[in-house]
C-alpha positions in Angstrom: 151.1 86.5 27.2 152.2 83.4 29.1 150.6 79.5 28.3 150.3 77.5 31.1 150.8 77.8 35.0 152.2 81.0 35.6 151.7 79.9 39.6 152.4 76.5 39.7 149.9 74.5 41.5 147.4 77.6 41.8 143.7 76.9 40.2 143.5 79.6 36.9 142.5 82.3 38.5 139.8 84.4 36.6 140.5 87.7 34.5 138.4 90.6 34.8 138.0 93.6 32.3 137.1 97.1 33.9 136.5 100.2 32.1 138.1 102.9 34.6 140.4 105.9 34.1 144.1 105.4 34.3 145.4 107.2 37.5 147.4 110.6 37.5 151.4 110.1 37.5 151.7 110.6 41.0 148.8 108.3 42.3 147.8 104.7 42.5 144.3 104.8 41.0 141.6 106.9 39.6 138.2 107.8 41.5 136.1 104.9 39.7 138.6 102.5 40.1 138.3 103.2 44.2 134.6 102.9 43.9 134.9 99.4 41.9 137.4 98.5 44.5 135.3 99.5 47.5 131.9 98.4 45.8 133.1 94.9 44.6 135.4 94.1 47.9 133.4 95.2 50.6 130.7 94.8 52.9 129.1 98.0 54.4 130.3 97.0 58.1 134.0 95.6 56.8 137.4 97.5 58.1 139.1 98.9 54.7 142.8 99.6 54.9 144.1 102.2 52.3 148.5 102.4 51.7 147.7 104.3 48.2 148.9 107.1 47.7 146.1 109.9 46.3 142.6 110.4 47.8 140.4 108.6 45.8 140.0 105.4 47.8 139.2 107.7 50.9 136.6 109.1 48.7 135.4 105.9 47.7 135.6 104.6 51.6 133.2 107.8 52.5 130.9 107.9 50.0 130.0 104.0 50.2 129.7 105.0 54.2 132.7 102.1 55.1 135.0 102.4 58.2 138.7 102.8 57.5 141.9 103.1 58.5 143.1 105.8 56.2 147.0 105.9 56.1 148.1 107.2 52.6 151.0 109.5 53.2 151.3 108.6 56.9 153.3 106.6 59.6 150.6 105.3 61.6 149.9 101.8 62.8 147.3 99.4 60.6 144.9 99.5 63.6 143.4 97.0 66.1 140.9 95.5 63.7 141.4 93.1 61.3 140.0 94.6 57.6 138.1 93.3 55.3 140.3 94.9 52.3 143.6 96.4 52.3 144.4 98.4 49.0 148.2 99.4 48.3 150.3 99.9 45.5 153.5 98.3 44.1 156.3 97.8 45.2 155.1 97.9 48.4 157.2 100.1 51.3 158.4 97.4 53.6 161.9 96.0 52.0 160.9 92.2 51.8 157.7 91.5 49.9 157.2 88.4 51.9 157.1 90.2 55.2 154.8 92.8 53.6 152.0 90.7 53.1 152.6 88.4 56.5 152.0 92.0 58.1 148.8 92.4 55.1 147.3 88.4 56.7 147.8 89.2 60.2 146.0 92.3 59.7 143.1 90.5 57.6 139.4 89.1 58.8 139.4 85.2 57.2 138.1 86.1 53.1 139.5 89.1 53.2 141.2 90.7 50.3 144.6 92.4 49.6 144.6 94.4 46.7 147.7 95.3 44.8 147.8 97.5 42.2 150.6 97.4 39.5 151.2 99.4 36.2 150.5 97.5 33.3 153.4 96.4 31.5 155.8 94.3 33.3 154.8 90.2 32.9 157.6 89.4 35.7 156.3 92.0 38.3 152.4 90.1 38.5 154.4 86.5 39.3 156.8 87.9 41.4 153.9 89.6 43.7 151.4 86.2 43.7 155.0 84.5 44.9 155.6 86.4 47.7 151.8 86.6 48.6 151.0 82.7 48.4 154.8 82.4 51.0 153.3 84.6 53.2 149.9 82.8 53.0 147.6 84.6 51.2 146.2 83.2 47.6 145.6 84.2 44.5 141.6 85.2 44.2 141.3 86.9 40.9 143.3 89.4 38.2 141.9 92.4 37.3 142.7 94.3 34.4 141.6 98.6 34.1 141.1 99.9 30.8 140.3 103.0 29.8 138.0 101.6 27.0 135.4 98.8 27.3 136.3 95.8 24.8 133.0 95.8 22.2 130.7 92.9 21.2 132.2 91.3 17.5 135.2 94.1 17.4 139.0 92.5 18.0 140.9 94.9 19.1 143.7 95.5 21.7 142.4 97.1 25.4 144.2 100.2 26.3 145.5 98.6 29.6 146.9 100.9 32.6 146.4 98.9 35.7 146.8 95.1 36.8 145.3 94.4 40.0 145.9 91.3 41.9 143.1 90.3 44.7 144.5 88.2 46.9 143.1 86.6 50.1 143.4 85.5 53.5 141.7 81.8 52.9 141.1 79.2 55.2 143.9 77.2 54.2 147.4 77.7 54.0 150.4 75.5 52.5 148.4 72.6 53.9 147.4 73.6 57.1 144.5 75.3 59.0 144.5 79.2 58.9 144.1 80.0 62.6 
């Protein structure tokens, strides 16, 4: 585990532990990882934009009565309103990173959250995602890290690990300047 900045000149940025199912091959997340998302990043009358591929943030989106812009598996424009929350895997489909999340802030309320899902494993991939975020204007809010297993009061042990998610947000400063 890297010592040290990983972001230079970025406040440490807190580490959460959830204890949700890993996600099927073929999709981004599980069902309870959609309702943590959904529960934890949203306001009942915020916009939530959902790039993952499976159902189970549209799930999450109806059950928790939210408004959304469902696109998973589609080619459909991100909408007229600015979200709240936009969820979407990694790597992202647009070819430059940075371009992918200046589309993800202009699409974005002021506070609102990108979240980016990665498979655990990779150390570069998290760095390389919070550098293209923070050049497109967004910071770096808060780490999350799903495991399938809880960690336990007085037991060291390793956490299964299957999912890194990376909240990032539209704040009200960016390299310096206002965000307008």
């Amino acid at each position: 585990m890297p010592v040290g900045d990983v972001v230079p000149g970025d406040p440490p940025v807190p580490i959460t532990v959830w204890a949700v199912p890993a996600p099927r091959a073929d999709e981004t997340m599980s069902d309870a990882m959609g309702v943590r998302l959904i529960h934890n990043l949203t306001h009942p009358s915020g916009l939530v934009i959902d790039l993952t591929a499976g159902p189970q943030l549209a799930r999450a989106v109806i059950a928790a009565r939210r408004r959304s812009h469902l696109h998973a598996g589609r080619h459909v424009g991100w909408g007229r309103e600015p979200a709240a929350l936009i969820v979407t895997g990694w790597p992202a489909t647009a070819a430059s990173p940075v371009g992918f999340f200046q589309r993800c802030r202009a699409n974005l309320v002021p506070g609102g959250c990108v979240a980016v899902l990665l498979p655990h494993g990779d150390v570069i991939v998290p760095v390389d995602v919070v550098v293209a975020a923070r050049q497109a204007g967004l910071a770096y809010l808060q780490h999350v890290v799903a495991a399938d297993r809880p960690p336990r009061r007085g037991h060291q042990g390793l956490l299964d690990i299957h999912t890194d998610v990376l909240i990032l947000t539209r704040s009200t400063t960016s390299a310096g300047q206002a965000d307008g």
